[in-house]
KEROZA-786055 format. One line per field, with one value per residue: residue in one letter; y, x, z of N, C-alpha, C in turn. Coordinates in pm, whole numbers. Example, Ala and Ser with C-alpha at 12.3 -4.5 7.8 and 13.67 -1.06 7.14 Angstrom:
# KEROZA-786055
res = c(a,s)
n.c2 = c(-569,-225)
n.c1 = c(1319,1285)
n.c3 = c(780,708)
ca.c2 = c(-450,-106)
ca.c1 = c(1230,1367)
ca.c3 = c(780,714)
c.c2 = c(-330,3)
c.c1 = c(1320,1290)
c.c3 = c(780,787)
This chain:
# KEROZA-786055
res = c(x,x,x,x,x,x,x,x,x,x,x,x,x,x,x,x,x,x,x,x,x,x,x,x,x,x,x,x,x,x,x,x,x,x,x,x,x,x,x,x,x,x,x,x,x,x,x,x,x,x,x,x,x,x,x,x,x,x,x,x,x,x,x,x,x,x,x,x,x,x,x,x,x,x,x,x,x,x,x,x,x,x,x,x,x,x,x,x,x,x,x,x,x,x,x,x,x,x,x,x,x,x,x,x,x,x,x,x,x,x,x,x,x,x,x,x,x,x,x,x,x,x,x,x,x,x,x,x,x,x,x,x,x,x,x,x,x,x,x,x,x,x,x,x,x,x,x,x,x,x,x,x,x,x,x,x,x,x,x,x,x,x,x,x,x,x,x,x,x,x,x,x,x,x,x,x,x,x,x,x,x,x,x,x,x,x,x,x,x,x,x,x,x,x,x,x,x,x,x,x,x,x,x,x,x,x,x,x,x,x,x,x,x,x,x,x,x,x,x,x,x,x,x,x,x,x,x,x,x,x,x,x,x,x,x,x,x,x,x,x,x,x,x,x,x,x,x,x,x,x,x,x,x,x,x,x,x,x,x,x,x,x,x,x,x,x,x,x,x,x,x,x,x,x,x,x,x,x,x,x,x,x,x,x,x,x,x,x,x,x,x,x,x,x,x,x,x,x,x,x,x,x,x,x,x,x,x,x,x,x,x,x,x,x,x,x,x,x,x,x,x,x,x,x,x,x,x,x,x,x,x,x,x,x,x,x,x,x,x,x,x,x,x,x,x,x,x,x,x,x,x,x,x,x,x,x)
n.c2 = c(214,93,68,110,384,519,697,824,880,1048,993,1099,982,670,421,159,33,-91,-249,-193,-231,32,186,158,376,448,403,596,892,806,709,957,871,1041,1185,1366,1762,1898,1788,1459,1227,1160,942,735,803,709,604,618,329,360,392,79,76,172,17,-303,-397,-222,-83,35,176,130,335,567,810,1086,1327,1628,1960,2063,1981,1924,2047,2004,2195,2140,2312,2531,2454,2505,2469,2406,2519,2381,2419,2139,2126,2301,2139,1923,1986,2085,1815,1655,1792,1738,1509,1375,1448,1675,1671,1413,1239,1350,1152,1016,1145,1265,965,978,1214,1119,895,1046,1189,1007,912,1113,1142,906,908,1129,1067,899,994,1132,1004,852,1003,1188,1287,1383,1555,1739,1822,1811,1640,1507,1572,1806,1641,1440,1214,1076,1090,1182,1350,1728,2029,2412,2717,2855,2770,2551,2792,2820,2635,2558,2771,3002,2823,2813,2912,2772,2466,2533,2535,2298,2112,2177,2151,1850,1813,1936,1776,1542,1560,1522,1263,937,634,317,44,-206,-3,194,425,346,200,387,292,394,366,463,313,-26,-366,-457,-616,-547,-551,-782,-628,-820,-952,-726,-525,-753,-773,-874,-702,-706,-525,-469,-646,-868,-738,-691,-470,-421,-185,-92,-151,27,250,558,532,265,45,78,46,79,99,-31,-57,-327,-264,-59,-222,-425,-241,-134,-360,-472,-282,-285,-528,-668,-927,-1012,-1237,-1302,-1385,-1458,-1485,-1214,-1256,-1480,-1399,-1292,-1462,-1615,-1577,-1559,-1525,-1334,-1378,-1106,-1034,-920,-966,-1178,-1316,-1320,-1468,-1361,-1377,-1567,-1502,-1440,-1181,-972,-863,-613,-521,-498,-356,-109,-131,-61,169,108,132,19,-317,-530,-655,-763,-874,-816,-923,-778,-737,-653,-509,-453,-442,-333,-380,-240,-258,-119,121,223,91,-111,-169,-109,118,190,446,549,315,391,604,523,335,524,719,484,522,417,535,701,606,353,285,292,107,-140,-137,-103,-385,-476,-235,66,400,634,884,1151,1305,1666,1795,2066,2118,2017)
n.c1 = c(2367,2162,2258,2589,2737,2933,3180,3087,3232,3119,3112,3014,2951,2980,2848,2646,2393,2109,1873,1502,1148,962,701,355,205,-129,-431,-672,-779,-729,-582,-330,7,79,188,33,114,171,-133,-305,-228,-316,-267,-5,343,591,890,982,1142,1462,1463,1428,1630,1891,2151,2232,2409,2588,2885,3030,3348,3410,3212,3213,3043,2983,2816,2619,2609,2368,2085,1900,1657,1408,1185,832,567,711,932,1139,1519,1574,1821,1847,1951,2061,2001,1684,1618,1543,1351,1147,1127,1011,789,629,605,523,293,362,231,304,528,880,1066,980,980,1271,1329,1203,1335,1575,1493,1461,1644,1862,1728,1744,1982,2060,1938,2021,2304,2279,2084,2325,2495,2372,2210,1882,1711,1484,1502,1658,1908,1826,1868,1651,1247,999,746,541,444,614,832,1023,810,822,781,847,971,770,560,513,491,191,58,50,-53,-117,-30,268,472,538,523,724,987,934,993,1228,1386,1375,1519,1781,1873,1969,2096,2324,2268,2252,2112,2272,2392,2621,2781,2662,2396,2071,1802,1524,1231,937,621,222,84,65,-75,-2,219,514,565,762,1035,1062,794,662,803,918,1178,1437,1550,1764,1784,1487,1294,990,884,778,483,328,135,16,-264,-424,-394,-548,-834,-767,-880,-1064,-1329,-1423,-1683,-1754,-1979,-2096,-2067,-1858,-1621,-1590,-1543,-1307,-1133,-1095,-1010,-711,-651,-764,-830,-972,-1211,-1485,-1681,-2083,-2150,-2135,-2040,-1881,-1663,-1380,-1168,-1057,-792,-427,-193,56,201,239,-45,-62,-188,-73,-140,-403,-696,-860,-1148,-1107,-822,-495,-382,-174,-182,-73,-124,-360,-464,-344,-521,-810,-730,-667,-624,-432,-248,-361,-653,-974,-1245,-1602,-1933,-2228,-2586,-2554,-2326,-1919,-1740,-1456,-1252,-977,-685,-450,-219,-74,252,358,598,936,1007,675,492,300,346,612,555,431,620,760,625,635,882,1093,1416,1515,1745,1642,1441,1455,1650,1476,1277,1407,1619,1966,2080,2287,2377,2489,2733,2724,2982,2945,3037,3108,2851,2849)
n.c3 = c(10620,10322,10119,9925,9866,9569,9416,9093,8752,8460,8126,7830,7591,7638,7728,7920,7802,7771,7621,7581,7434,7361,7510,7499,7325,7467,7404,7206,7392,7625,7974,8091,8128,8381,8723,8926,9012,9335,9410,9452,9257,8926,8782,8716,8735,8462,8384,8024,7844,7631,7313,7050,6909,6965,7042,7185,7302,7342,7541,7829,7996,8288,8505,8347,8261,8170,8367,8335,8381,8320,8166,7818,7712,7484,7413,7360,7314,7158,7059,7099,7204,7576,7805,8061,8413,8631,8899,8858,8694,8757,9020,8869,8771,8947,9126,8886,8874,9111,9392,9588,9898,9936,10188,10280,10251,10064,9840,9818,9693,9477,9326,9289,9145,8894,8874,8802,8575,8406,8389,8258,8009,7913,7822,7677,7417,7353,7285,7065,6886,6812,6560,6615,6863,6791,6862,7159,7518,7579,7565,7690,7659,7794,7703,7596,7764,8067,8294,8316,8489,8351,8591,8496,8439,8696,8837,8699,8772,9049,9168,9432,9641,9512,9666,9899,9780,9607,9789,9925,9734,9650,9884,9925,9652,9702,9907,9813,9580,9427,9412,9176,9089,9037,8850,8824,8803,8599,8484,8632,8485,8540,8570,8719,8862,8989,9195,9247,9231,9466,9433,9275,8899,8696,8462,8221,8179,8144,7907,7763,7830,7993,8323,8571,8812,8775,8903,9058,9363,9680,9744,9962,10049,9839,9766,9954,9822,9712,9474,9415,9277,8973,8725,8431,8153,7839,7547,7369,7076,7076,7190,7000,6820,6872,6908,6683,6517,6505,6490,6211,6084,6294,6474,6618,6706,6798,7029,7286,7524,7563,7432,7545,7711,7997,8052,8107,8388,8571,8883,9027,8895,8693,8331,8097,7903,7691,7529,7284,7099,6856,6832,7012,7256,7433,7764,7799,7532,7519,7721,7627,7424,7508,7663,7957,8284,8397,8350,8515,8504,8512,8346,8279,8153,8061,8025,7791,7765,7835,8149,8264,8506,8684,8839,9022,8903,8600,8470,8664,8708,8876,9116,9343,9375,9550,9722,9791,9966,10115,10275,10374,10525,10769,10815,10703,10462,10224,10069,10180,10047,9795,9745,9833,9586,9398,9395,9438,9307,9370,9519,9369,9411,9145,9017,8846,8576,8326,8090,7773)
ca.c2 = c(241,-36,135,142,516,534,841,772,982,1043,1063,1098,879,523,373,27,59,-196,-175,-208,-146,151,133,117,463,463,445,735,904,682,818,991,823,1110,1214,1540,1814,1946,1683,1328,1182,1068,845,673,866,622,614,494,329,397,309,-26,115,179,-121,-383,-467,-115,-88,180,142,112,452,685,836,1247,1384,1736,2045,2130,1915,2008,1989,2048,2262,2100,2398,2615,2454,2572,2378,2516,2488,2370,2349,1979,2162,2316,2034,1808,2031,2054,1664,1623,1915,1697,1349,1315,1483,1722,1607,1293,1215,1392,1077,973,1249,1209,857,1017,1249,995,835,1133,1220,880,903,1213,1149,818,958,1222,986,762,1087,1239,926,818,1147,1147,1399,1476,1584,1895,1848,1794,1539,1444,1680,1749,1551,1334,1095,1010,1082,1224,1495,1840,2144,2461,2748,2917,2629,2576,2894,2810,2474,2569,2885,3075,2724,2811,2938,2655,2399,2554,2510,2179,2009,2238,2098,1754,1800,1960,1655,1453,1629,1447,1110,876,480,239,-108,-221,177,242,480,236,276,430,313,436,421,532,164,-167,-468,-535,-653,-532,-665,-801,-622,-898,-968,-592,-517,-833,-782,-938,-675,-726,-440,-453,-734,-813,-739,-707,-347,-449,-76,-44,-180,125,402,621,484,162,-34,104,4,109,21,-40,-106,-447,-206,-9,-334,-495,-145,-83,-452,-500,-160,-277,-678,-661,-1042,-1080,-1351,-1300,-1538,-1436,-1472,-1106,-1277,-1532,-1298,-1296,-1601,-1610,-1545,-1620,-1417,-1323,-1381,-1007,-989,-860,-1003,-1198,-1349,-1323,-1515,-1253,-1459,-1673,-1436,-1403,-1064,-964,-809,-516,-457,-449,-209,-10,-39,24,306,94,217,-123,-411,-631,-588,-844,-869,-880,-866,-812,-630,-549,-406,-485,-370,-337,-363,-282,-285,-56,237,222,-10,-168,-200,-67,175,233,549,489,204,439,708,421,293,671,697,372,524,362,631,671,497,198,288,266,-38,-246,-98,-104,-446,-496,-98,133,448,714,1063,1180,1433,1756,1845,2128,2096,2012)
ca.c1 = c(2290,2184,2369,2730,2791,3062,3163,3111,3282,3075,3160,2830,2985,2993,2733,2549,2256,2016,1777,1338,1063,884,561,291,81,-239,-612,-721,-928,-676,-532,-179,89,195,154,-15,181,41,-258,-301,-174,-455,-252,92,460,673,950,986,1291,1521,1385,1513,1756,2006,2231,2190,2602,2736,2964,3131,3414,3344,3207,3251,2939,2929,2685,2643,2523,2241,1961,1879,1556,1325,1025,742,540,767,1009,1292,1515,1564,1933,1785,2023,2016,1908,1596,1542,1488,1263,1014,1067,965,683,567,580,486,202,429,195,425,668,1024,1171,933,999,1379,1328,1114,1425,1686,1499,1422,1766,1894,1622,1736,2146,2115,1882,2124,2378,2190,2079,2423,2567,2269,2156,1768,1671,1353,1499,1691,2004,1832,1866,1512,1150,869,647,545,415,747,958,979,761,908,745,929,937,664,416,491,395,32,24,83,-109,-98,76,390,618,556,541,866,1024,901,1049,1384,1426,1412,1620,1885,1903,2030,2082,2418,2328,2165,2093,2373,2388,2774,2877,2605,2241,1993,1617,1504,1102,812,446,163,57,102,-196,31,371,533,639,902,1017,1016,661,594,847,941,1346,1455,1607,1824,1705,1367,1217,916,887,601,441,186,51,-67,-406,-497,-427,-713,-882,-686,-958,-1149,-1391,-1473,-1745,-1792,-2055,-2027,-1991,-1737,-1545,-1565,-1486,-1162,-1047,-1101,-927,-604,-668,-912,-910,-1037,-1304,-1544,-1857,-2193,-2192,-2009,-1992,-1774,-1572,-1288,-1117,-998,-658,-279,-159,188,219,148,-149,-66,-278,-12,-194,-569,-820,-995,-1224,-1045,-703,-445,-330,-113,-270,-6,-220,-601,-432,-361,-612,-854,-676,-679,-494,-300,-280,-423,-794,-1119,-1360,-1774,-2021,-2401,-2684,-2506,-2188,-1828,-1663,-1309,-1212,-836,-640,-314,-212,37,305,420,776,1036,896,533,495,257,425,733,537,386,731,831,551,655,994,1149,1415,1462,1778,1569,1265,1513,1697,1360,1213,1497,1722,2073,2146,2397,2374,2651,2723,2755,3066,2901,3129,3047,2778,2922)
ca.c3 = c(10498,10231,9977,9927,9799,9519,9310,8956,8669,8297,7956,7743,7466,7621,7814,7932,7712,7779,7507,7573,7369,7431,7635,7400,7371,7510,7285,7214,7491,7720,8059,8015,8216,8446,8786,8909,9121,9432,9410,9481,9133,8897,8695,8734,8615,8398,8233,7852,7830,7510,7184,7054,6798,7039,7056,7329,7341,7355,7681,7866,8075,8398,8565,8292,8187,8236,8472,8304,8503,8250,8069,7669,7703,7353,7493,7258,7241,7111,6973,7172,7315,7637,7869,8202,8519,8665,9021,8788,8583,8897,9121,8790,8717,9084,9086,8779,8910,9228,9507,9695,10019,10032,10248,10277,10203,9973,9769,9782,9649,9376,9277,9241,9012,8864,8802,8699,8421,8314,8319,8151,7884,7837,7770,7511,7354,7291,7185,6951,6825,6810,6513,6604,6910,6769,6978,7287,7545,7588,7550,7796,7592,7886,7662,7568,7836,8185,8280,8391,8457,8399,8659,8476,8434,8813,8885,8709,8868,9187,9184,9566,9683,9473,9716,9985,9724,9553,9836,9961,9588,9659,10027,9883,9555,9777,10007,9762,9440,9371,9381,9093,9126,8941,8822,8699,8789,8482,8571,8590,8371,8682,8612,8827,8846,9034,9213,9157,9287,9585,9438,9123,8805,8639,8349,8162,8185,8033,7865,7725,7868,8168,8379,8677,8895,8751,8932,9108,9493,9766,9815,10030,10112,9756,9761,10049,9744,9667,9342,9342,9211,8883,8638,8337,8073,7681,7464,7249,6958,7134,7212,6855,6709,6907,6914,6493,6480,6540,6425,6122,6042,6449,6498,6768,6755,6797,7145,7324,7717,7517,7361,7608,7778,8180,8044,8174,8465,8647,9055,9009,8883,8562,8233,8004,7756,7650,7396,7255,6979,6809,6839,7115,7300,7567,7846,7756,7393,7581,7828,7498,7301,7568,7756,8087,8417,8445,8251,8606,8490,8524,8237,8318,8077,8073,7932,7624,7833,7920,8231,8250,8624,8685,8982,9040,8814,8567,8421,8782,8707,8937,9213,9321,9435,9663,9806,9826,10030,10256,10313,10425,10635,10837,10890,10582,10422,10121,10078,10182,9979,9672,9770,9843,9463,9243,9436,9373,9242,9414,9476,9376,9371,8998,8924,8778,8444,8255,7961,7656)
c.c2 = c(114,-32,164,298,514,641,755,906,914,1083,1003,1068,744,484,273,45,-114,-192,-252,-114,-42,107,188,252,378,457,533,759,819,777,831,932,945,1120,1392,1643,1890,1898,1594,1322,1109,975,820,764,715,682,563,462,343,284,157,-21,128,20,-176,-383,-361,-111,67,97,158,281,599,752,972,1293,1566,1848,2080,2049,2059,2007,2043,2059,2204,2202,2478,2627,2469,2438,2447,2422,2505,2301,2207,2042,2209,2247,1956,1842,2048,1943,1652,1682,1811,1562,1295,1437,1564,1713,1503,1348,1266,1260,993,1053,1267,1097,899,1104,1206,939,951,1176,1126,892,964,1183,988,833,1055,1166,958,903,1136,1170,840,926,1111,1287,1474,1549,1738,1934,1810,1644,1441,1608,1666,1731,1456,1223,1007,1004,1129,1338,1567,1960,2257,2571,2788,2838,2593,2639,2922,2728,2477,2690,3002,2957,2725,2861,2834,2550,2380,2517,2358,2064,2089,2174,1904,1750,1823,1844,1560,1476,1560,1325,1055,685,417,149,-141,-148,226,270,348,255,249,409,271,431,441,410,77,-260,-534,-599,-591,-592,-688,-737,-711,-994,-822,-559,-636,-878,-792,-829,-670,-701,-414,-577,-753,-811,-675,-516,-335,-334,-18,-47,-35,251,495,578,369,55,52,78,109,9,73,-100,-236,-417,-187,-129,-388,-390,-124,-241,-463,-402,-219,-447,-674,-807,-1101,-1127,-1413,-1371,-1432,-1397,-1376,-1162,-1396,-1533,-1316,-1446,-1551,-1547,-1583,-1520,-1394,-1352,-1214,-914,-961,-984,-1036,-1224,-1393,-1414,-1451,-1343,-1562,-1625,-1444,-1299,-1049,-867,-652,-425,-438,-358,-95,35,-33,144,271,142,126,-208,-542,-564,-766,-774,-892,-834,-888,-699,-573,-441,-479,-407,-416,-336,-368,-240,-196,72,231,84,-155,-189,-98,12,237,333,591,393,279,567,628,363,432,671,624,405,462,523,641,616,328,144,231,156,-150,-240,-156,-239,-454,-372,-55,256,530,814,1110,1347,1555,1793,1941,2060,2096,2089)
c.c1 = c(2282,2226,2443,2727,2922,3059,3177,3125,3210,3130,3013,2837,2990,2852,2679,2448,2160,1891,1622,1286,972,750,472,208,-25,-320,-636,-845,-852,-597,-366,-107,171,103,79,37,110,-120,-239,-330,-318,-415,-68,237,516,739,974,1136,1303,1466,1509,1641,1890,2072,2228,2369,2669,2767,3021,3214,3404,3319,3283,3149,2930,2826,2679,2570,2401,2189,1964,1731,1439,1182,902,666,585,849,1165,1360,1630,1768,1899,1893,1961,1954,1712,1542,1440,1374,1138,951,987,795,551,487,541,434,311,383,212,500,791,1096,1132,1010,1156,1428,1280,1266,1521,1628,1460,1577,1846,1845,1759,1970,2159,2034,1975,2197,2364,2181,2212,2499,2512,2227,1992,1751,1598,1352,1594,1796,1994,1890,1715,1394,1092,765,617,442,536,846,883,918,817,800,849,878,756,543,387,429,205,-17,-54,-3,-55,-14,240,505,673,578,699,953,1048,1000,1223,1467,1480,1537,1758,1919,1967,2095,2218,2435,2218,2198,2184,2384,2529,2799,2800,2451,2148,1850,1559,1319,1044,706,367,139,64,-51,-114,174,404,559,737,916,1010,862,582,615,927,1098,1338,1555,1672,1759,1564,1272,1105,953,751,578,297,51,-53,-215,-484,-451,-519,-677,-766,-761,-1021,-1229,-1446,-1552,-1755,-1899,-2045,-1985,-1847,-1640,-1534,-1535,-1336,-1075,-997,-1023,-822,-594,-800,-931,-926,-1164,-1402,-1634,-1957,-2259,-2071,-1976,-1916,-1630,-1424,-1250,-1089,-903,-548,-215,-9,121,192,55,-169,-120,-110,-56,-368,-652,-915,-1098,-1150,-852,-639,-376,-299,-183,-175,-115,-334,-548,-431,-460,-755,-825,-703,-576,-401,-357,-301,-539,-886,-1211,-1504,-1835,-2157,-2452,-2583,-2388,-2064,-1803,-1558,-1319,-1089,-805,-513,-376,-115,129,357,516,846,952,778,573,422,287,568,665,441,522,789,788,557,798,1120,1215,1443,1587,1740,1481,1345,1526,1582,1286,1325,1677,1853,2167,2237,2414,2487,2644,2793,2806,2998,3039,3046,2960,2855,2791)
c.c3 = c(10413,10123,10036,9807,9737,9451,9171,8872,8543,8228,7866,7638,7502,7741,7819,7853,7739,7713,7581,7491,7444,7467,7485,7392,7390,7352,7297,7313,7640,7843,8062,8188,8295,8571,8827,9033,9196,9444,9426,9317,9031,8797,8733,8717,8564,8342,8110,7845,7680,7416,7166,6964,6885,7071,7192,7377,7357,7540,7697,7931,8167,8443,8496,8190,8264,8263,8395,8421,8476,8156,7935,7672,7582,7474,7357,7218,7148,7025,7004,7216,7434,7708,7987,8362,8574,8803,8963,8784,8747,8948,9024,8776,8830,9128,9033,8776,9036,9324,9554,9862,10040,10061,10196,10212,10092,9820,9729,9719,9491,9294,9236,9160,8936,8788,8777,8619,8354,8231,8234,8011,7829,7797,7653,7481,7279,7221,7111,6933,6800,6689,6560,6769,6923,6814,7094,7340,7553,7610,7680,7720,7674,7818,7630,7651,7954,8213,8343,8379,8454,8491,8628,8462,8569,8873,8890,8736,8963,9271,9364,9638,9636,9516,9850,9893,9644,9664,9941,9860,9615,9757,9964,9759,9631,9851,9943,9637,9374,9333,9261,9145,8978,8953,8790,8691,8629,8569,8497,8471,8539,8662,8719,8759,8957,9199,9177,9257,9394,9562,9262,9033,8758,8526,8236,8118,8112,7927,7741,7727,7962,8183,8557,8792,8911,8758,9024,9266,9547,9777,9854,10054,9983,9758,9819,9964,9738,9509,9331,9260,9114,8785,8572,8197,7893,7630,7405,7132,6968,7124,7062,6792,6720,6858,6721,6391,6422,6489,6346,6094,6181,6415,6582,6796,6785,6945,7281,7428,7700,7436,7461,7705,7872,8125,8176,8260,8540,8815,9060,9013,8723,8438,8142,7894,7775,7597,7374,7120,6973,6810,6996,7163,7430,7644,7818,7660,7467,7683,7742,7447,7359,7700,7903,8198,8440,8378,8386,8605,8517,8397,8258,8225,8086,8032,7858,7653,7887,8012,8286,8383,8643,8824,8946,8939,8764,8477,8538,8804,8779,9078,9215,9415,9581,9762,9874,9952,10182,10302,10432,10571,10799,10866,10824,10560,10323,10050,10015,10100,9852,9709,9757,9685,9367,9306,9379,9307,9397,9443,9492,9356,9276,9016,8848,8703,8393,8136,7838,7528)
């Protein structure tokens, strides 16, 4: 195996915390960062790592961060917040985030990070208290966090598919359901997205924090996604209304097919830095503040129109999902799929303790 398997013991008071800023919402009208269950995915999953308030220097002692048996999870409609077994939680996150017509081992790759998310969010949660989260550990607000369906949303998902499908996300969760991915005997920031333009990125190039595990590497199979290439178009209004939004003393000239510069790029692909007029923006912000699928886009303009052309889906950091279900495919398991996505992690089988 290319993982060394260790047991690691939690306590949901100390923890590695590695602080990033949160991913930037979307423009309004912009496509929501999740995947779609029982369908070929029409947009990326991610996770947001922990806000930046959480301290960069807090430590645990080595391999002591409690694995609980049951997620808090604040139901957004309702208000509730619900007490969701970790077998549950998983087979919704999973449901939620990824095609159930991938790969067995795709799909096991997909759960591990799935339940890394969720036990090092629980962590940070219990030992930073989030108000607006009511107690919980994290919501299904999948703008903010990981998406989950619960059974009953499954059920209208999934419609006449929901007892093969239930069982398809059960088969996998079961296969591994103990283990999560670890850096320094601490859960890693387990992000995913949909595709990447052929290799991923560094977090430091998105996020603006260099992380260890979160560097780039080749996933050659992306390009052959469905919809990996897309374009979309704006008006010159459109374009000077959204950009001026968000920078009112912007500076554009007279002339719109000079409006944008080549711009500065990663090995990648990804858009670092812009010249929008006379202003400069990270290819991060024009992913924002026009609701693009990836921040590796092409700019063309004519007759009185831009068109956005982007490449991948998503943020590109850590594993592509597609790349992970072309890996499967090829006989890759998932193990490997991790190891090659998220280098240098570990993975270990997390102690279940009662819920505190």
């Amino acid at each position: 195996m290319p993982m060394k398997k260790a047991i690691l013991r939690y306590t949901a008071a100390l923890l590695i915390l590695t602080a990033l800023p949160v991913i930037p919402a979307l423009a309004s009208g912009g496509i929501r960062e999740t995947g779609a269950a029982a369908a070929e995915p029409t947009g990326p999953a991610v996770i947001v790592p922990e806000p930046p308030s959480v301290p960069q220097t807090a430590k645990a002692s080595p391999a002591s961060v409690p694995q609980e048996d049951a997620y808090l999870v604040l139901d957004t409609a309702s208000g509730e917040v619900l007490t969701v077994p970790v077998r549950d939680y998983l087979i919704g996150a999973l449901c939620a985030e990824m095609p159930l017509s991938f790969e067995s081992e795709a799909l096991k790759a997909q759960v591990v990070a799935a339940h890394t998310y969720a036990a090092r969010q629980a962590a940070i949660a219990r030992a930073y208290p989030d108000e607006s989260l009511q107690g919980a550990d994290f919501s299904n607000d999948s703008s903010r966090y990981q998406a989950y369906y619960t059974n009953e949303q499954l059920r209208e998902v999934l419609g006449d598919r929901y007892a093969d499908g239930y069982e398809t996300a059960a088969a996998a969760v079961d296969a591994v359901l103990p283990e999560i991915l670890t850096y320094d005997n601490q859960p890693i920031i387990a992000a995913f997205h949909a595709m990447c333009s052929g290799r991923t990125e560094d977090s430091a190039h998105v996020w603006g924090t260099p992380v260890a595990y979160l560097t780039a590497v080749d996933s050659p199979a992306d390009p052959e996604a469905p919809a990996f290439e897309q374009a979309v178009t704006f008006s010159e209004d459109e374009v000077r209304e959204a950009l001026t939004a968000v920078h009112t003393g912007l500076i554009l000239g007279s002339d719109p097919s000079g409006w944008f510069a080549e711009g500065e790029r990663t090995d990648s692909g990804t858009v670092l830095h812009m010249t929008v007029g006379r202003s400069i923006f990270t290819g991060q912000e024009l992913r924002s503040i026009f609701g693009l699928r990836s921040a590796d886009f092409t700019i063309d303009y004519a007759d009185g129109e831009f068109s956005f052309t982007t490449r991948g889906y998503g943020h590109g950091v850590g594993m592509s999902q597609y790349g992970a279900n072309a890996m499967a495919q090829q006989g890759s398991t998932y193990e490997e799929i991790l190891a090659h996505y998220y280098p240098g992690t570990v993975l270990a089988d997390a102690e279940v303790s009662p819920a505190s």
